[in-house]
N, C-alpha and C positions, 0 to 999 in steps of 0.2 A: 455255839456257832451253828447257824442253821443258812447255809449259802441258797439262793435261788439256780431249780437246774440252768445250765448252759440255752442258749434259744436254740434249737433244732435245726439239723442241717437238709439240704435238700442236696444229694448223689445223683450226677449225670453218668453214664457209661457211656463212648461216643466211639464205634466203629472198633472194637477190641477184637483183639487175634494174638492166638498165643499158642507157640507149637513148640516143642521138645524134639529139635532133630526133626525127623519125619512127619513125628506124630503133631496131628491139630488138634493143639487140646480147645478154642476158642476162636470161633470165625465169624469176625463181623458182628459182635454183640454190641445190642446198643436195646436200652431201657432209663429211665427214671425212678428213682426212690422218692418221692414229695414229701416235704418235711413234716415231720408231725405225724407222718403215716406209719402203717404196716406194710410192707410189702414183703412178699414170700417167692424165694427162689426155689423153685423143683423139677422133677425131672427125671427118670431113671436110673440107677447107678451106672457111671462111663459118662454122663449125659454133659461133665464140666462145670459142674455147681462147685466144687471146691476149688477149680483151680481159677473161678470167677472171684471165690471168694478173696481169694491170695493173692492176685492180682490191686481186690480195693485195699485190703490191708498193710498191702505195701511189702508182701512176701517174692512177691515175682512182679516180674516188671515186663510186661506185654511188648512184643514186636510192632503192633500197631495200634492205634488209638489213643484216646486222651478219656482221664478219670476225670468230669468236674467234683470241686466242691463248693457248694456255694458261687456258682459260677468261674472260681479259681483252678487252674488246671494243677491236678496233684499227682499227673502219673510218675514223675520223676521222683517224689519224695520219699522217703524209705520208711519202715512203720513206724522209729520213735515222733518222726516230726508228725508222721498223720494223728498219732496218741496225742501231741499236744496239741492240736488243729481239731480233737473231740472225737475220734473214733475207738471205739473200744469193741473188744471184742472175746467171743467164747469160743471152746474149743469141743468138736465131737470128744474128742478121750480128752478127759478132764484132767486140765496142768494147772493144779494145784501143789504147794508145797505139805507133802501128808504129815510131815512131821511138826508144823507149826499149825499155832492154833486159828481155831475161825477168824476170829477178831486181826491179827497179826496176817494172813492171807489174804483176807480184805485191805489193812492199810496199804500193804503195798501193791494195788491198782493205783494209788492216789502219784506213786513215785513220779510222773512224769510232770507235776504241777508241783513241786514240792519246790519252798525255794530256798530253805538252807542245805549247802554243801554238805558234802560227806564229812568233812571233819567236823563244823560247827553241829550235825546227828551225832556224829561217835560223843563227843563233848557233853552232849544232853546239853546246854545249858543259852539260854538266855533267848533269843528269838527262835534257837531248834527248839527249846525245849517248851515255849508257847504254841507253838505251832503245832506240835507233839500232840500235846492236850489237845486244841481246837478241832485237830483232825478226827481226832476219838471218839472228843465227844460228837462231831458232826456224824462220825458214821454209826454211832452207837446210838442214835435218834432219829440219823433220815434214816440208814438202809438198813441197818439190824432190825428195827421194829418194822419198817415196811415190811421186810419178808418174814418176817418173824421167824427170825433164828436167834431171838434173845436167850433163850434156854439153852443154846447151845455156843456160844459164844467164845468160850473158855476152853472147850473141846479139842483135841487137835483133831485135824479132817481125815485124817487116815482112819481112824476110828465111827465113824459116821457111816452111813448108810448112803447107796450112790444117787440116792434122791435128792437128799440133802446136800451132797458135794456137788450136784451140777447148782443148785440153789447158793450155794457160797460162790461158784463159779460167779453165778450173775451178777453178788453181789459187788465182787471184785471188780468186773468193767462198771459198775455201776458208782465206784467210787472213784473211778477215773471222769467222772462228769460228763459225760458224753454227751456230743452231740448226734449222734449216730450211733445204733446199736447192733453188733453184727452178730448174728445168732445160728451158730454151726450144729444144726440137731438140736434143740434146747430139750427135746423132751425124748430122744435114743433113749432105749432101755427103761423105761420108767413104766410102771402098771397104770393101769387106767386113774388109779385118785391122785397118782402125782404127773400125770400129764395134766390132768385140768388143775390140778393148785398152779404151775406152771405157765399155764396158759394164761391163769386169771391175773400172777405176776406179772406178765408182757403186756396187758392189756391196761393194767395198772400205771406200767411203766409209760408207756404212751400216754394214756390219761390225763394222771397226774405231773406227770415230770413233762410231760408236751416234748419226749427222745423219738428221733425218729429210726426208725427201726427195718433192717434188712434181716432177716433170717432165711436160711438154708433147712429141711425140713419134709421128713416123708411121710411122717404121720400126716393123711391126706386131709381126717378129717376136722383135726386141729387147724391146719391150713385153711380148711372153707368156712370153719368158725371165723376168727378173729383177724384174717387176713384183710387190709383195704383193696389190695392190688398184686395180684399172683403174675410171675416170670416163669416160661417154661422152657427149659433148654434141652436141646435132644442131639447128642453125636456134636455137642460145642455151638448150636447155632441154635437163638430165641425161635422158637414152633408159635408160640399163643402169647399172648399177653392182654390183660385186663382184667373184671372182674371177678373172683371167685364163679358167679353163676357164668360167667363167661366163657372160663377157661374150662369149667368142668362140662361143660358142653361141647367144649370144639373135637371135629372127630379126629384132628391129628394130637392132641391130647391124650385120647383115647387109644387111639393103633400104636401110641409111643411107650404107654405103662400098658395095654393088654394083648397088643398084636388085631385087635378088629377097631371098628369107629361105628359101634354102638353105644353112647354117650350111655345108657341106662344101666351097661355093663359096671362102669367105672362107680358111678352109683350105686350100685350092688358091693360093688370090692370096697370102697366106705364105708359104708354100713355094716359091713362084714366086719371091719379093721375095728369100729368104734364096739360093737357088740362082742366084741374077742379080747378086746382089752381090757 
């Protein structure tokens, strides 16, 4: 069983505001994700990127605004229905099950597409226990091999090195079919050769699978690589938006990650970040 990916979603953000009591964590954001694309959300730490992201995921539910998807309004939905609707997503601290193995942490992304019952799974038998297989073997052919973690497979993920367990992370939303890819940090903590093994999987993933893709992300210079379209949020409210060479020019860009808006600066502290890694 080899399914064709999902057709890729296009994510509206339309006028969002989101406060805790007092505090604004989100005012007034409004951007585009286009299907098929990369877009990269960043921004200084405080700046709102996570609580942007919980918002699409369906963690938190905004005081004002409307999430499209696919021109469907989904702010109301809670995150199992947006998982069945194609959104999947990674976590900065990786929640994974450590005690089970790769294979077994991968199947169940798939649970929310799964369509025998709990008892007809406990049972093993007859359409679970087809479906069982097909699943298996789909993911032990699309996504095992795609990220090539066939060698480790059998492994439980506690055991694993934390390069390799964000790499199982992906795989996970990646067996949830997604139509949308949400990517919290893909590449936190990781040395300079498994940021780009990393990078080159996302880039893959778009490619190949035509997923479209939001990630959250400080590594700036990973960001100017493989990005379509960069979001920049400073103190809860979008500063820049547009192209990688775009946004890494704008001087409020600049005054928000260095305190000046000498664009040449910031390009210095890239460079710096990719040469140190």
């Amino acid at each position: 069983m080899n399914e064709a990916p999902r057709e890729a979603g296009r994510l509206e953000v339309q006028g969002l505001s989101l406060s805790f009591g007092g505090l604004k964590a989100l005012r007034d954001v409004s951007f585009a994700v286009e299907a098929g694309s990369i877009t990269a959300l960043i921004g200084p730490n405080g700046a709102g990127k996570t609580s942007m992201f919980n918002c699409i995921s369906g963690f938190y539910r905004p005081q004002q605004g409307r999430i499209l998807f696919d021109g469907e309004n989904v702010t109301a939905r809670h995150a199992p229905a947006r998982a069945k609707l194609g959104f999947a997503r990674t976590f900065q601290n990786i929640a994974l099950f450590r005690g089970m193995t790769v294979l077994d942490n991968i199947k169940l992304g798939r649970h929310a597409h799964m369509k025998s019952n709990a008892l007809q799974a406990l049972a093993y038998w007859g359409a679970a226990r087809r479906e069982e297989i097909a699943l298996r073997e789909e993911i032990e052919k699309r996504i095992i091999d795609f990220l090539e973690i066939n060698h480790i497979r059998h492994m439980p993920v506690g055991s694993l090195p934390y390069g390799l367990q964000k790499r199982v992370e992906l795989a996970r939303a990646l067996a949830m079919k997604p139509r949308i890819l949400l990517l919290d940090e893909p590449v936190a903590g990781m040395n300079r050769e498994e940021t780009e093994d990393m990078a080159r999987f996302i880039l893959d993933v778009k490619e190949e699978w035509g997923t479209t893709i939001l990630m959250v992300e400080h590594d700036m210079g990973m960001v100017m690589d493989i990005s379509d379209h960069v979001v920049v949020l400073n103190f809860g409210q979008v500063i820049a938006q547009g192209l990688p060479s775009e946004v890494q020019a704008d001087p409020r860009v600049v005054e928000a990650y260095l305190g000046s808006g000498d664009p040449a600066a910031l390009m210095k502290r890239i460079n710096e970040t990719q040469e140190a890694a």
